[in-house]
C-alpha positions, 0 to 999 in steps of 0.5 A, a space after each residue: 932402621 930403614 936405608 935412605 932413598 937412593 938419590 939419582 945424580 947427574 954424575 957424568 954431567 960435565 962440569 959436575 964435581 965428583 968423588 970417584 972410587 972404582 980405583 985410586 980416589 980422585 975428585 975431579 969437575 969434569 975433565 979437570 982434576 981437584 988435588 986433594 992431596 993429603 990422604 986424610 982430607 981424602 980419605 973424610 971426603 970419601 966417608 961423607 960421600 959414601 953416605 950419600 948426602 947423610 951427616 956423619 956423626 963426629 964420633 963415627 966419622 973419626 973412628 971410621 979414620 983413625 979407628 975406635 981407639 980413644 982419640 982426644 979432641 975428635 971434634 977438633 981434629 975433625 975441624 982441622 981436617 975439615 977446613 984443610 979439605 975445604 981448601 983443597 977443594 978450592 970453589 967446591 968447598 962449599 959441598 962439605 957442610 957442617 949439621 947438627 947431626 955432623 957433617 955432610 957432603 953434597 959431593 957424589 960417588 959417580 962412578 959407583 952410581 954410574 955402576 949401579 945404574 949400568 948393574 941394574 940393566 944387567 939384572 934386569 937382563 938376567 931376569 928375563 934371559 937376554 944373555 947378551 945384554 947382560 953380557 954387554 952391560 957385565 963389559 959396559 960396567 967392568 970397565 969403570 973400574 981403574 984398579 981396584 977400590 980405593 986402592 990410596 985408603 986402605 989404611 982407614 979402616 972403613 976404607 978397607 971394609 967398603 974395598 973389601 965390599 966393591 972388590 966382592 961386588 966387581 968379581 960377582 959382576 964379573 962371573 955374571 959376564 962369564 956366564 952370559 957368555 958360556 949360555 950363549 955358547 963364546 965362554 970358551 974364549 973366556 976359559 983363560 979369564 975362568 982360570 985366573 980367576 979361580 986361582 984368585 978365588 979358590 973357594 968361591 964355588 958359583 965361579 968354581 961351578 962356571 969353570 968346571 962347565 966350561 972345561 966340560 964342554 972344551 972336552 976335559 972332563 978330567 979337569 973339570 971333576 978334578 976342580 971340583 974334588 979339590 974344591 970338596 977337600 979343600 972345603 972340608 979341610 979347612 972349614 969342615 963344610 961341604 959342597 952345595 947341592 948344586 957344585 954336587 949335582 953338576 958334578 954328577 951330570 959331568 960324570 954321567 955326559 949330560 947332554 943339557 950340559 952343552 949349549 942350547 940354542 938361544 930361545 929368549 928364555 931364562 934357563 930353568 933354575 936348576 941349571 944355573 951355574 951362578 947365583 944372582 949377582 947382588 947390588 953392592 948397596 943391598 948389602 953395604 948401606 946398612 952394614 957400614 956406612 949407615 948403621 946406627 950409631 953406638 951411645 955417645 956418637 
């Protein structure tokens, strides 16, 4: 099954009416807000804008709000929340249109796409090293957050999937922010922002691989090795799995004072892969569009 082509909107346009998810969820038409208000009317407008303009078959449209538990009457049920979500939309109810193949939105997400779109000039950034760009698109992009995602819906269940997701996507642009900045020799400013978030994260190892580096070069080498034998028991206590070559080899070249581990001076050039303390940072539709909100729909929906 192949992934419906990415559809460019003009979603900072004003007067153009959008679904926003990057915090609590609103509706607005440019600067004015839409009360949808019931939490299930927001909640189906939601679903069928994060489709991207698909029809939702009926049957995954319900289970995606209620759960896949039997549920009596599903297409009725929908109806109801249907015409109620019309309503609240006032002169954009129109955009929530019924097809054979269920019912669809012509409603966007504009501040995911308007983070997509930012993330793509970050990776494109990274690829070719300017570490600034990516530094200044990290920030640019970070900033359309409001909270965390869909932080009003988590009681539905494809809600707490796709939060679970953006939530992922916002710390690996984060780490990517974090470590443009310690190529280019500020991520010492950053070293408190490194801590809260590997007191958050404990086990993501390219964060605990950034903040090991860091505390190296702010001279604390003990507690740059420390981190990490703390991450290798905890990983091996827990899940019985080991620490990845590359969190094993920067911990020896802390151990040994390699001196390729202090800032080089800027050359415009990537550095050399073995170096890296991340990994590249993955757009959140690269691994959400087929995993949820597209996947095939089982027999019978």
């Amino acid at each position: 099954m192949t992934a419906p082509q990415r559809i460019i909107y003009p979603a900072s346009a004003s007067g153009y009416a959008q679904v926003r998810i990057l915090g609590p969820v609103s509706v607005t038409d440019g600067a004015v807000m839409i009360g949808v208000d019931r939490p299930l009317e927001r909640a189906a407008l939601v679903r069928l804008a994060l489709a991207g303009g698909v029809p939702v078959p009926d049957r995954r449209l319900a289970a995606d709000l209620w759960g896949d538990g039997e549920l009596s009457r599903p297409v009725e049920r929908l109806r109801v929340v249907v015409s109620r979500l019309r309503t609240a939309l006032g002169a954009h109810g129109a955009t929530v249109l019924r097809t054979p193949a269920g019912y669809r939105t012509t409603l966007v997400v504009g501040d995911l796409l308007a983070a997509e779109a930012i993330a793509d000039r970050l990776y494109a950034a990274q690829r070719a090293g300017r570490y600034a760009e990516v530094r200044a698109a990290a920030d640019e992009v970070l900033r359309l957050w409001r909270g965390p995602a869909l932080a009003d819906l988590l009681w539905a269940p494809y809600a707490a999937v796709e939060a679970a997701r953006l939530d992922a996507w916002r710390l690996e642009l984060t780490i990517a922010g974090l470590d443009a900045a310690l190529r280019l020799g500020t991520g010492l400013e950053c070293l408190r922002e490194m801590g809260i978030l590997a007191g958050e994260h404990p086990l993501h190892e390219p964060l605990a691989r950034l903040h090991a580096l860091a505390l190296y070069r702010a001279g604390r080498q003990v507690d740059a090795l420390d981190l990490l034998r703390c991450l290798r028991l905890t990983l091996a206590a827990q899940f019985g799995a080991a620490l990845a070559p590359e969190t094993v080899d920067l911990e020896v070249r802390i151990l040994r004072h390699d001196p390729a581990l202090h800032p080089a001076r800027a050359t415009g050039t990537p550095s050399s892969p073995a170096h890296s303390t991340v990994q590249r940072v993955t757009r959140y539709r690269d691994v959400a569009i087929l995993a949820h909100r597209f996947r095939r729909p089982e027999p019978g929906f």
